[in-house]
N, C-alpha and C positions, 0 to 999 in steps of 0.2 A: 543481636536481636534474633529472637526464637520466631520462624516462620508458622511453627504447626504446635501447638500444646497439645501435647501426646496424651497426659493426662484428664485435658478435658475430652479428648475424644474417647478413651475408654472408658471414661465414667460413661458419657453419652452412648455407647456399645452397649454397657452392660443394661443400662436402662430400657435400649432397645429388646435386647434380651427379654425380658424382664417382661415388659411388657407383649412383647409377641409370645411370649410361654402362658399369655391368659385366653389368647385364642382359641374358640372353640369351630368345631364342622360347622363350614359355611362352604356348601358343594359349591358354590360360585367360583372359591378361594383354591377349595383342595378337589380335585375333582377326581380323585376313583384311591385305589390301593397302593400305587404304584411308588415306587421309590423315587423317581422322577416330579409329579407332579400330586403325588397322594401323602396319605398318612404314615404310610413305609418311609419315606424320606422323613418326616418332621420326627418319628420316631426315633428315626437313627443323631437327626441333629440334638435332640432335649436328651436322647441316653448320653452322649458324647460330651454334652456340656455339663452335666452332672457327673460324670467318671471324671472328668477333669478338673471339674471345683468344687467339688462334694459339696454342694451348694443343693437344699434340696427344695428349692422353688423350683428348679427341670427336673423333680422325681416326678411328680403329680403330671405334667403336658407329657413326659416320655412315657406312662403309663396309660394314659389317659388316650395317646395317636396308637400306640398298639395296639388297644382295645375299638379303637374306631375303623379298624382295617375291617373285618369282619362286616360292618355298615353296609361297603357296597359289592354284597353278596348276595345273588338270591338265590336259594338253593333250588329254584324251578329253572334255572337256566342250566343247557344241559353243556355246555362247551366253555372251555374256560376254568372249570372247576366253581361256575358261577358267579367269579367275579364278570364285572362291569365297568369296564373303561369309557371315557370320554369320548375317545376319537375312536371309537365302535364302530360309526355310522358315515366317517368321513372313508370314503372307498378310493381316495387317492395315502391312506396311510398303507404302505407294506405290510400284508399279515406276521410275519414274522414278529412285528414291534408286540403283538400278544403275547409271546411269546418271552420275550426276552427279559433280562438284569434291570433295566432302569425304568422301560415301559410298561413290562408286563407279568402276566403271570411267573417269570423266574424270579424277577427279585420281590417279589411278595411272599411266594414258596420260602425263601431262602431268610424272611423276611422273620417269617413265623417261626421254622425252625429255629435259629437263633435268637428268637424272641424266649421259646421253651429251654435250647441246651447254650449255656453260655461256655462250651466249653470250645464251641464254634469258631474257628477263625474268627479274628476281627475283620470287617470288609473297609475302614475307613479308607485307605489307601486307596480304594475304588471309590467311594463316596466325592472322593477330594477334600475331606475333612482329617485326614491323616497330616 
């Protein structure tokens, strides 16, 4: 007797897929640039699932999150390079998280560049999607 049908749960996966690849910016949902919690992160996941299934229902959301990085930027903000984070305003966050790979202005930078030269390291191995 089979405990788990393996089969029905990646159908049910890929569906999930599928269906979360039609989501669009709902700042509620995604809230700033960030690899972490932003568009930089869904980015990386919809390129990654299109490199891997050349399936191209994840061309259009992996196009689509890289182009929405840019959103929350004002270029009247003078620190930052004008991005705008979420937890901006919470004064118990460590300013360094501005700063940084998953929170902050670093993996957005690294975010973009590799968005332009694909000759870039892969970062999945950081992502945890490797």
């Amino acid at each position: 007797m089979q405990l788990f049908d393996w089969k029905v749960f990646e159908t049910r996966v890929k569906q999930l897929l599928i269906t979360t690849s039609r989501r669009k910016l709902n700042k509620a949902f995604t809230q700033d640039s960030s690899i972490l919690y932003g568009c930089s992160g869904l980015y990386y996941i919809f390129k990654d699932l299109h490199n891997r299934t050349n399936n191209d229902v994840f061309l259009k959301p992996y196009l689509y999150w890289y182009d929405n990085i840019l959103r929350f930027r004002d270029p009247e903000k003078h620190s930052l390079v004008g991005f705008q984070f979420e937890y901006e305003r919470n004064t118990k966050v460590d300013k360094s998280a501005f700063f940084s790979f998953y929170w902050g202005i670093g993996g957005i930078g690294i975010t973009l560049m590799k968005g332009d030269l694909e000759v870039l390291p892969c970062l999945n191995e950081l992502l945890l999607i490797g």
